[in-house]
Backbone as CSV, one residue per row, in Angstrom:
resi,resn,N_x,N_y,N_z,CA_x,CA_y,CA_z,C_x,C_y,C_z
1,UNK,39.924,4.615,-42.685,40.374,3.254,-42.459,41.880,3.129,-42.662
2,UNK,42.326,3.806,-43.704,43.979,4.167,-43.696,44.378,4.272,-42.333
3,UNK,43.815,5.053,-41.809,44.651,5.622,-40.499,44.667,4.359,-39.506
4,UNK,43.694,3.560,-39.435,43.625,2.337,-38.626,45.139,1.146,-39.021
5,UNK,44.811,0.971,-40.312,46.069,0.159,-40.701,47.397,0.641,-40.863
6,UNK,47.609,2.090,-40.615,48.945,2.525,-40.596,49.295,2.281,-38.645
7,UNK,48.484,2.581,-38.156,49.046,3.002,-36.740,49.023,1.608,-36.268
8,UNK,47.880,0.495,-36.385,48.516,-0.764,-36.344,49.793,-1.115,-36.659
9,UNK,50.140,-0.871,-37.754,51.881,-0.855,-38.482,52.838,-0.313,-37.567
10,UNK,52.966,0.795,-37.045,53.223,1.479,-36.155,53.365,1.069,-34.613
11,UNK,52.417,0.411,-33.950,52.200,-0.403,-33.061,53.227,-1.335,-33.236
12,UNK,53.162,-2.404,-34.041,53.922,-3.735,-34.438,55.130,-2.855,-34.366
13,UNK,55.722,-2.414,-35.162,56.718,-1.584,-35.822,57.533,-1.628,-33.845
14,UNK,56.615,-0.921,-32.643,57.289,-0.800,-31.840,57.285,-2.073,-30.759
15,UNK,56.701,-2.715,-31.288,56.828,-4.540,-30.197,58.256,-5.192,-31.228
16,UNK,58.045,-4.556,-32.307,59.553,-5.164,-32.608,60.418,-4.748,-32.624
17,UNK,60.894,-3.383,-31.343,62.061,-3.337,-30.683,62.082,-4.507,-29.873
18,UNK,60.934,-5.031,-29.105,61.807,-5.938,-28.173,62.267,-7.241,-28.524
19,UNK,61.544,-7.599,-29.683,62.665,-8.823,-30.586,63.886,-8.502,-30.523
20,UNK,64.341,-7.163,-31.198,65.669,-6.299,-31.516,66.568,-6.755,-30.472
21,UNK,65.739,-6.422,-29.517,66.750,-6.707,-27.918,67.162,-8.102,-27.371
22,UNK,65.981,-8.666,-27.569,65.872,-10.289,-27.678,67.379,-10.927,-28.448
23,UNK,67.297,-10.230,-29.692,68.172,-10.576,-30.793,70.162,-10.384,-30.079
24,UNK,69.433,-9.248,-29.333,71.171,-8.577,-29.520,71.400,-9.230,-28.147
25,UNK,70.386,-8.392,-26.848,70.874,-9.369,-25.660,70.397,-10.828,-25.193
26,UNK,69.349,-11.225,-26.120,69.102,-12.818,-25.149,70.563,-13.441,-24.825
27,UNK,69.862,-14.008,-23.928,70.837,-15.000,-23.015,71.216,-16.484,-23.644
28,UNK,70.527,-17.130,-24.297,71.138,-18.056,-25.240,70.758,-17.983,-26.626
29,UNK,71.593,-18.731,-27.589,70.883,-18.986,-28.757,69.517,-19.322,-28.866
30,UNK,68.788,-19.779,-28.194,67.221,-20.186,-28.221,66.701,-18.973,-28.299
31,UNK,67.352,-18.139,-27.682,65.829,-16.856,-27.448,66.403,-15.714,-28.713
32,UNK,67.709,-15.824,-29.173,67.877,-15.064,-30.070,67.487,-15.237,-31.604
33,UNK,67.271,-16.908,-31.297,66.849,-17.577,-32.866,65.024,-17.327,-32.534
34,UNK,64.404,-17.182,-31.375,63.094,-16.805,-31.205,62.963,-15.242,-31.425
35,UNK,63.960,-14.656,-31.398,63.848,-13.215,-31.263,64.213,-12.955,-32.764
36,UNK,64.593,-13.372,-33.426,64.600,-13.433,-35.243,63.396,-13.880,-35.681
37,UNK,63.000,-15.071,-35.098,61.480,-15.719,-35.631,60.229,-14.362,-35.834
38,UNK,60.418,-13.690,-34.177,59.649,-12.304,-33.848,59.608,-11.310,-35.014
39,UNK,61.221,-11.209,-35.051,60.971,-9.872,-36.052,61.040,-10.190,-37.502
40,UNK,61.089,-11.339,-38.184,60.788,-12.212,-39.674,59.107,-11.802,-39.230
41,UNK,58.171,-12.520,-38.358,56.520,-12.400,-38.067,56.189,-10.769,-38.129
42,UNK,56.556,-9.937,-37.412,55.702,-8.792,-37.160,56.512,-8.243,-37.981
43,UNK,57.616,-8.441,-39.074,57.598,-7.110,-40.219,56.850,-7.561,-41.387
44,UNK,56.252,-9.196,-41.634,55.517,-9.704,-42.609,53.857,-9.051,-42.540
45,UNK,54.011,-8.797,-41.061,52.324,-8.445,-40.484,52.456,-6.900,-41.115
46,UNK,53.572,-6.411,-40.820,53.579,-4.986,-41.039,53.395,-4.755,-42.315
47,UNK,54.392,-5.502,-43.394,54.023,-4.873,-44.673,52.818,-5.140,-45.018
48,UNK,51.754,-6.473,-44.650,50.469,-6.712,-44.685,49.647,-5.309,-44.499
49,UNK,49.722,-4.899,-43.370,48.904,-3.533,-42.926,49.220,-2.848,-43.919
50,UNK,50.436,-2.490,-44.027,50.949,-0.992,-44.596,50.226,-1.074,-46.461
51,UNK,50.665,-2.351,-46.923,49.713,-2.416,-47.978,47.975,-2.487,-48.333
52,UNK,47.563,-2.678,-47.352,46.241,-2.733,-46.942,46.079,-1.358,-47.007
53,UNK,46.794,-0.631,-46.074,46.693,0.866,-46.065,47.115,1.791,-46.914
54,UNK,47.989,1.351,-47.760,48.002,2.587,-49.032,48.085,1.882,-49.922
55,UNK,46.678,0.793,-50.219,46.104,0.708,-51.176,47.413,-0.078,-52.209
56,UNK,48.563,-0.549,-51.222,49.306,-1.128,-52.585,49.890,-2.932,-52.941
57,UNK,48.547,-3.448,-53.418,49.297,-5.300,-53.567,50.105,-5.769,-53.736
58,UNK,51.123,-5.106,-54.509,52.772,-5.532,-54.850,53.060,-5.962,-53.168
59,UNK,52.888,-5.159,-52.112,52.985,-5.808,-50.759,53.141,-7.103,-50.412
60,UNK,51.792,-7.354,-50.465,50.985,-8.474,-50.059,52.391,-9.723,-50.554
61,UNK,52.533,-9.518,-52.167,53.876,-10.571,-53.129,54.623,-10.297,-52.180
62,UNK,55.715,-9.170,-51.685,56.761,-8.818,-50.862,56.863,-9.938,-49.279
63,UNK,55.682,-9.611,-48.661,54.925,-10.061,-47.294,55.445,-11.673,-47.586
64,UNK,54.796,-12.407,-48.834,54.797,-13.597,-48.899,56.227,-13.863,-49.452
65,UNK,57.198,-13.420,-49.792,58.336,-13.902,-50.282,59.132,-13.652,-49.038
66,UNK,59.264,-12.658,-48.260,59.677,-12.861,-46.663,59.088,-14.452,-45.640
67,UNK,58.078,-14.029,-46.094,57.542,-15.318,-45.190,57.910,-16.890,-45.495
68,UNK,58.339,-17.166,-46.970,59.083,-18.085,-47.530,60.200,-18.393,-46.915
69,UNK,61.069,-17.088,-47.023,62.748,-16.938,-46.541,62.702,-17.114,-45.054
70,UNK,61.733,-16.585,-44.753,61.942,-16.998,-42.938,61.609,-18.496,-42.452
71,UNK,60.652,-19.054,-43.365,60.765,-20.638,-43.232,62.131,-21.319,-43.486
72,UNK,62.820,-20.816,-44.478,63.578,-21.553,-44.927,65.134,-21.180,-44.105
73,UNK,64.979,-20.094,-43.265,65.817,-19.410,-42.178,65.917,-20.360,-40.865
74,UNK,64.781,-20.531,-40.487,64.201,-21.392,-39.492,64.822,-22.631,-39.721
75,UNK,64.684,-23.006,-40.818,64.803,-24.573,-40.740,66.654,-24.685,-41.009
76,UNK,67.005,-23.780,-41.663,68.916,-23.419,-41.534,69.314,-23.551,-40.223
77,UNK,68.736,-22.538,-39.167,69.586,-21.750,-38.016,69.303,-23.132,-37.325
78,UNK,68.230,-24.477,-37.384,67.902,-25.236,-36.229,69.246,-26.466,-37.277
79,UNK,68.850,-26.606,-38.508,69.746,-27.409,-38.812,71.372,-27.366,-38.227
80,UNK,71.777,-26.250,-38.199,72.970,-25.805,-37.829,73.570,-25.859,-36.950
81,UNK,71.877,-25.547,-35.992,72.638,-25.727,-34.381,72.177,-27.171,-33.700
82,UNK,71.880,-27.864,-34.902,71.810,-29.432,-34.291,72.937,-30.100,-34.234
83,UNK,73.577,-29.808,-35.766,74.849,-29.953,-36.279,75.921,-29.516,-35.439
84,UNK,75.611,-28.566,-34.909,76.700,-28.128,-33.520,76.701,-28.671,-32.038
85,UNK,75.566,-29.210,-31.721,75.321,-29.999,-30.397,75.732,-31.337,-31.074
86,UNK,75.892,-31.902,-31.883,76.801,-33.272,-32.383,77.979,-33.965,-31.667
87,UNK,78.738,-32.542,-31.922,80.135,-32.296,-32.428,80.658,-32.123,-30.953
């Protein structure tokens, strides 16, 4: 069952190159602040698996304190760029 939840990890691990790309080349701020959203989601999923898979819960704490910071990322990068369509 290890082997199931690592290569899942692995999987994710490679759909989030195309956030990466999202990140570096999208075409506006919308898809690059979606392409951060991407890779904040599938590395929270990842450490999920990866702790699942070698058996280690300290994870799971890790997983959820990312997932905090990326809420609170989210709600920065939109504040910011509201604050900039103002002006």
């Amino acid at each position: 069952m290890t082997d199931v939840f690592v290569a899942a990890a692995l999987a994710l691990l490679l759909t989030m190159t195309a956030g990466l790309a999202r990140v570096v080349f999208g075409p506006t701020p919308a898809d690059r602040m979606m392409g951060v959203q991407l890779l904040g989601t599938t590395g929270i999923a990842v450490l999920l698996l990866l702790g699942l898979g070698f058996a280690v819960p300290a994870l799971a704490d890790v997983a959820l304190i990312f997932a905090l910071l990326a809420a609170v990322s989210v709600t920065a990068l939109t504040r910011r760029r509201v604050g900039q369509d103002r002006s």
